[in-house]
C-alpha positions as CSV (number, residue, x, y, z in Angstrom):
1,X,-23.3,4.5,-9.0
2,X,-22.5,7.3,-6.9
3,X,-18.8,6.8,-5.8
4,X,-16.6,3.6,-7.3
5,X,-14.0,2.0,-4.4
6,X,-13.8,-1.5,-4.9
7,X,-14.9,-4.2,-7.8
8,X,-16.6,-6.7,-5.0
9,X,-20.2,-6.8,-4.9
10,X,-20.5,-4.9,-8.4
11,X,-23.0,-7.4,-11.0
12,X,-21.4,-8.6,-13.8
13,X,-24.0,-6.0,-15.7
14,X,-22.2,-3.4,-14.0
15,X,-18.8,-4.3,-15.2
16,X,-19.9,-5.2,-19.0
17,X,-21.3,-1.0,-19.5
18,X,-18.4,0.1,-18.3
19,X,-16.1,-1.9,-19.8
20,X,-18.5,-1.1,-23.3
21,X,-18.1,2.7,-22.6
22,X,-14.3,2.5,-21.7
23,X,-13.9,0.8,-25.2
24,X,-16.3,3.6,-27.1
25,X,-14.3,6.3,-25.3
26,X,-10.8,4.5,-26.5
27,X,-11.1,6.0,-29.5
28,X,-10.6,9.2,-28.4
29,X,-7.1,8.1,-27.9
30,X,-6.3,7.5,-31.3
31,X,-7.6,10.8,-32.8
32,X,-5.2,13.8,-34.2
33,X,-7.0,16.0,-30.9
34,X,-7.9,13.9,-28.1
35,X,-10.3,16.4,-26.8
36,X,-14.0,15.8,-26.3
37,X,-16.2,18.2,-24.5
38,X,-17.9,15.9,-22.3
39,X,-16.9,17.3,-18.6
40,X,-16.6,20.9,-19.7
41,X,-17.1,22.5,-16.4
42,X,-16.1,19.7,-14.2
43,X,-13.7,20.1,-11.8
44,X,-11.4,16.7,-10.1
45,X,-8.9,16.7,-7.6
46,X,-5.9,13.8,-7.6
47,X,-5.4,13.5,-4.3
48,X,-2.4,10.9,-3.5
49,X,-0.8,10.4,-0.2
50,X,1.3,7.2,-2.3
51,X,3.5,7.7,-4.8
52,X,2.2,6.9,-8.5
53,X,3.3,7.4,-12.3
54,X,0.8,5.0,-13.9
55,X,-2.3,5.8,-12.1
56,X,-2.3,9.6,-11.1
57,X,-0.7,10.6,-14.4
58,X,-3.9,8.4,-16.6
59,X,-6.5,9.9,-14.4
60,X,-5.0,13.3,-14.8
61,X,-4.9,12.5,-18.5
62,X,-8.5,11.1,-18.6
63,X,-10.2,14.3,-17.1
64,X,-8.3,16.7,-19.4
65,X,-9.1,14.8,-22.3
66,X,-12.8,15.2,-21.6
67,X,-12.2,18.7,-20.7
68,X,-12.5,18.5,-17.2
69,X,-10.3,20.7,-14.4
70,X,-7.7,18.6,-12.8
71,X,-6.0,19.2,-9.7
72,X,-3.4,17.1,-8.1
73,X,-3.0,17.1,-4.5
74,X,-0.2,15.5,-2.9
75,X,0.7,15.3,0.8
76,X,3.8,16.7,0.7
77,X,3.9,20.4,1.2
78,X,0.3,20.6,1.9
79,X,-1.6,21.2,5.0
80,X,-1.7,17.7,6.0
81,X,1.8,18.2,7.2
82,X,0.8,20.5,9.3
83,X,-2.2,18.3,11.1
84,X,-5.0,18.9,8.8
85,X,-7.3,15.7,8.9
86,X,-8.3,13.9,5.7
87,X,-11.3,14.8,5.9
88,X,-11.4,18.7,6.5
89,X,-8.7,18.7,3.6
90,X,-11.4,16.9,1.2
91,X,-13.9,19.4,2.4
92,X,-12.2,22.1,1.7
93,X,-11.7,21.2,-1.8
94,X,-15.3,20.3,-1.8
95,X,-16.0,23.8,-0.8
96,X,-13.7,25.0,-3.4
97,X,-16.1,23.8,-6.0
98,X,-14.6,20.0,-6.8
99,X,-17.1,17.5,-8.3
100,X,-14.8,14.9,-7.8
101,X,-12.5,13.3,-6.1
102,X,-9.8,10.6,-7.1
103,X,-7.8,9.2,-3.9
104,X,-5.0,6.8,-3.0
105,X,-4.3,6.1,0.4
106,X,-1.8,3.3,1.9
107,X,-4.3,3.2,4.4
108,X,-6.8,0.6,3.0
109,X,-10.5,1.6,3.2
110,X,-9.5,5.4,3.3
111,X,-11.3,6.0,-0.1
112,X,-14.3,4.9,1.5
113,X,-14.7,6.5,4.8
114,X,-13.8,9.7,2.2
115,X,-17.0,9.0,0.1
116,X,-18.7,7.8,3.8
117,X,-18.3,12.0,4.1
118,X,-18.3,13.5,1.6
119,X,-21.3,14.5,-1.0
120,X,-19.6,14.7,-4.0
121,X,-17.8,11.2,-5.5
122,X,-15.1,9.6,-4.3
123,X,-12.8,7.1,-6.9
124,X,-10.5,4.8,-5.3
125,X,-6.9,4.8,-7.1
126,X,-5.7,2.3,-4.9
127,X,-6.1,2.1,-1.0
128,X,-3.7,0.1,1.2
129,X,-3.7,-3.9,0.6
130,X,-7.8,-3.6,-0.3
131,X,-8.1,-2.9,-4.0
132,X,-7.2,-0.7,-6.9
133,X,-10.7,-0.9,-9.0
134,X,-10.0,0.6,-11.9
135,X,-6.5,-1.4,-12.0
136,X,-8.9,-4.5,-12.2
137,X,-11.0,-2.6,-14.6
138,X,-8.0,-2.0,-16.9
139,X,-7.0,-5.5,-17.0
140,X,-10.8,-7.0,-17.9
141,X,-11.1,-4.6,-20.8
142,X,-7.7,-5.9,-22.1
143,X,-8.4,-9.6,-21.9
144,X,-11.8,-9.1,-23.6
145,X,-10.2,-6.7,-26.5
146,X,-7.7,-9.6,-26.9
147,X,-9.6,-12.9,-26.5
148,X,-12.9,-11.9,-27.0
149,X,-14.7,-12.4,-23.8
150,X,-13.3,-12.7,-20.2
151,X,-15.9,-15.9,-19.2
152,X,-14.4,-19.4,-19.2
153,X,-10.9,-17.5,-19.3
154,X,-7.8,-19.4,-17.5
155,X,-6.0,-16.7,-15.5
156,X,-3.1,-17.0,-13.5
157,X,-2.0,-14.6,-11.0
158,X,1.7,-14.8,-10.2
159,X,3.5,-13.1,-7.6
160,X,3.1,-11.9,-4.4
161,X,-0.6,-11.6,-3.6
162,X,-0.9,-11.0,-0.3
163,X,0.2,-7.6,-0.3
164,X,-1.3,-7.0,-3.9
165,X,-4.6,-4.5,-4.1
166,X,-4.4,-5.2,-8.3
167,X,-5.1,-9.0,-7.5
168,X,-7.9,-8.5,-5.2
169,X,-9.6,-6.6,-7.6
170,X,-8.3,-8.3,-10.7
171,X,-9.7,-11.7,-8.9
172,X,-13.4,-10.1,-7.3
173,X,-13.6,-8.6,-11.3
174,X,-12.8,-11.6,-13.1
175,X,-14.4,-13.9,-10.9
176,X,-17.9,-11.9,-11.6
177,X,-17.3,-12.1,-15.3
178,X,-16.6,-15.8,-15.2
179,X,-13.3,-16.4,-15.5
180,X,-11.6,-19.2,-13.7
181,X,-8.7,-17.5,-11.6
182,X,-5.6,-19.4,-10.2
183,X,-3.5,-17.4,-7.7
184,X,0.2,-18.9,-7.8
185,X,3.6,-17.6,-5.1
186,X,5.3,-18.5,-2.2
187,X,3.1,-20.0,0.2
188,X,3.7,-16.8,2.6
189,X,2.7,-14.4,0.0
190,X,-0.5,-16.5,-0.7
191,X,-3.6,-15.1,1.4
192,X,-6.0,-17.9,2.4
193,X,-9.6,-17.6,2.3
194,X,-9.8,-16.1,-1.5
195,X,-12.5,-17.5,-3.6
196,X,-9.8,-19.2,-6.6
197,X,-7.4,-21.8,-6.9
198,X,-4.1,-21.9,-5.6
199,X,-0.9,-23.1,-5.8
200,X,3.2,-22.4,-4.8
201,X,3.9,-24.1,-8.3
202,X,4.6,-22.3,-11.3
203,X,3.9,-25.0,-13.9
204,X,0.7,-26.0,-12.2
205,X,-0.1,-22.8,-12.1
206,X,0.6,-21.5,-15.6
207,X,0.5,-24.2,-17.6
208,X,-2.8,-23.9,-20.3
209,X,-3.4,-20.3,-19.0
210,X,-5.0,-17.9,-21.8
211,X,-3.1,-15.2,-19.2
212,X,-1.1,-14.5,-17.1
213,X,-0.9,-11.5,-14.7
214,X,2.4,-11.1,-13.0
215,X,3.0,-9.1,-9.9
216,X,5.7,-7.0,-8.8
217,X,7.4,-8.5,-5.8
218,X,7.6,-5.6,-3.7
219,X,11.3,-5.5,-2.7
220,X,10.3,-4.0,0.4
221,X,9.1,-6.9,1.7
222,X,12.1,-8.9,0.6
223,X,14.3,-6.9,3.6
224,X,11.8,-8.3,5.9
225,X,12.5,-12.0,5.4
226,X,9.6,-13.2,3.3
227,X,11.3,-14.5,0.8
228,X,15.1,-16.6,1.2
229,X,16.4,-14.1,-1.8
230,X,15.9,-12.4,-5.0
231,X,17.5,-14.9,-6.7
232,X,15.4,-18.0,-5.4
233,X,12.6,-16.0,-6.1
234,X,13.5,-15.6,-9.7
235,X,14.1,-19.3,-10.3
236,X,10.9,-20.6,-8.6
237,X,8.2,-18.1,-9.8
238,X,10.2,-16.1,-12.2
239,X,8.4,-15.8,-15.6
240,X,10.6,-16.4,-18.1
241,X,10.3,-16.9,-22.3
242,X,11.6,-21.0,-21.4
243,X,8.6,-21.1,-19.2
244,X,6.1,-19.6,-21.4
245,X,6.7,-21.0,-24.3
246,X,6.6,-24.3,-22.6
247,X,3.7,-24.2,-20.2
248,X,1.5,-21.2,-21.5
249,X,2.8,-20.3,-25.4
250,X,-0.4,-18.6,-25.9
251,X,-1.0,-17.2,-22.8
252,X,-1.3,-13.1,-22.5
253,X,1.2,-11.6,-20.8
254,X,0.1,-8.8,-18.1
255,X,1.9,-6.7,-15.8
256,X,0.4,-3.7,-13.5
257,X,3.7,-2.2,-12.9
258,X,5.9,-1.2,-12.1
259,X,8.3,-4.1,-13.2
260,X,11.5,-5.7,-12.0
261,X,13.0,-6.9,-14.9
262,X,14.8,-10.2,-14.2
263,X,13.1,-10.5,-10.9
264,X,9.7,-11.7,-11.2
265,X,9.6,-11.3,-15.2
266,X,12.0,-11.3,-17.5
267,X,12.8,-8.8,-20.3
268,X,12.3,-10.7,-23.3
269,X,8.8,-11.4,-21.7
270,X,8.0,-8.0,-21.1
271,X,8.8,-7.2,-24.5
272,X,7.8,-9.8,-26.0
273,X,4.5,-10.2,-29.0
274,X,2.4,-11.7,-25.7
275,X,3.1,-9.1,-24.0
276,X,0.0,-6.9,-23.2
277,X,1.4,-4.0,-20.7
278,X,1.5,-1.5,-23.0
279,X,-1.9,-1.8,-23.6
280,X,-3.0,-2.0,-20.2
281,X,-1.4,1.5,-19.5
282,X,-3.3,2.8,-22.6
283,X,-6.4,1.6,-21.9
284,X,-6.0,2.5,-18.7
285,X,-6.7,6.1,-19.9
286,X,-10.3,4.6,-21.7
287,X,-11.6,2.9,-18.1
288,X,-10.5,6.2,-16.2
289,X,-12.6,8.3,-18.5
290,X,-15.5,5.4,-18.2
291,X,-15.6,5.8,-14.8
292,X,-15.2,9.8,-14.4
293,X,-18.1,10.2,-17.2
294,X,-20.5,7.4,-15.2
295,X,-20.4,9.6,-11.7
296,X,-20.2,12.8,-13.0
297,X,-22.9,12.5,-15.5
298,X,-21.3,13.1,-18.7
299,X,-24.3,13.2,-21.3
300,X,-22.8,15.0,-24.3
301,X,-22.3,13.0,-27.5
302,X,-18.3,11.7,-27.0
């Protein structure tokens, strides 16, 4: 594997050794000194022309704790203000002596035409409406910690899905590891063509689900007339604890973030025992460590 953009057209082989070596290297996490010498000498740029907590922060995190350099780049104040292309700014880095680079673009397929370029490889942290890999990644390894395998799983996808990069890859990753995926929103925030079920109703949707991944509703999109209001929204795909414990009470609970609380989840949800999220953002960490150790060659013992 030479760079990693997207979780469609990887084997299910593919997915199970990383998702094994994310959960060896998750241990690291727990120790007094989470500091392993595995990528001593390695150097990674963060380059992010989005804005990101979750993401930039774990793979900044991941790198250092295998003792790798990390760099972050962001647009702001750099030379892309100034003109500089994408790619001349990668290969100047490159040139700079980075092994690595980690990119999100809101242009999707950017992260590809990067490692279409460039020699060195190129991560995907989320490009545009395409896919956010090791966001689907994150969320396999926390299903299988929990319920011991991710085939024959029933997962539901709530939210708004058309403009979602986390449910493209959470449905291409789960799909190759045999899970059976329902997709569930507004009918306008449902893309056609994707190989699950779907639905606009939330029972039918939920109800039996092992998990349940819910989306942000980007409120952006809201100002543009998608949806009637925040407040239909809420009571017509809103998850709330009535609605769980009713439909799915011993689903998973599974956010990406970031959340509107009473929006498209409520708070005792979020916080709830089901809830996974926390999880998801620390294991997080353990996938983006999987993945910078599998294309930079990390052979020392971890």
């Amino acid at each position: 594997m030479q760079d990693f953009i997207g979780l469609q057209g990887l084997e299910a082989g593919e997915l199970t050794e990383l998702l094994t070596l994310a959960e060896t290297l998750s241990d690291i996490l727990t120790r007094p000194i989470k500091k392993v010498p595995t990528l001593r000498g390695k150097a990674i740029a963060n380059l992010f022309f989005e804005a990101s907590t979750r993401t930039r922060n774990s793979f900044e995190l991941a790198g250092k704790y295998m003792s790798a350099d990390v760099i972050n780049f962001q647009a702001s104040g750099s030379s892309v203000e100034k003109g500089e292309t994408l790619y001349d700014t990668a290969s100047n880095l490159m040139a700079m002596g980075i092994d690595a680079v980690v990119m999100r673009h809101k242009v999707g397929g950017s992260p590809g035409l990067l490692a279409d370029l460039l020699e060195i490889p190129v991560i995907n942290g989320g490009d545009g409406m395409h896919e956010h890999p090791t966001q689907g990644l994150l969320d396999l390894l926390t299903i299988k910690l929990h319920r011991g395998r991710v085939a024959g799983q029933k997962v539901a996808i709530v939210g708004d899905v058309l403009h979602s990069r986390v449910a493209r890859s959470d449905i291409w990753g789960l799909s190759i590891m045999g899970a059976e995926v329902t997709i569930v929103g507004p009918p306008n925030l449902l893309p056609p063509g994707l190989p699950v079920k779907t639905t606009t109703d939330l029972e039918t949707g939920i109800r039996g689900a092992h998990v349940i991944q819910v989306l942000r509703l980007q409120r952006e999109r809201q100002a543009g007339g998608e949806i009637p209001s925040l407040r239909e929204y809420r009571e017509r795909w809103g998850l709330t604890q009535d609605r769980v414990d009713r439909w799915a009470p011993e689903a998973l609970i599974m956010h990406p973030g970031p959340q509107n609380r009473g929006v498209e989840i409520d708070s005792d949800v979020l916080d709830g025992l089901q809830s996974m999220v926390l999880d998801q953002v620390r294991l997080g960490v353990a996938v983006r460590m999987a993945v910078l150790y599998r294309l930079l060659g990390g052979h020392n013992e971890i």
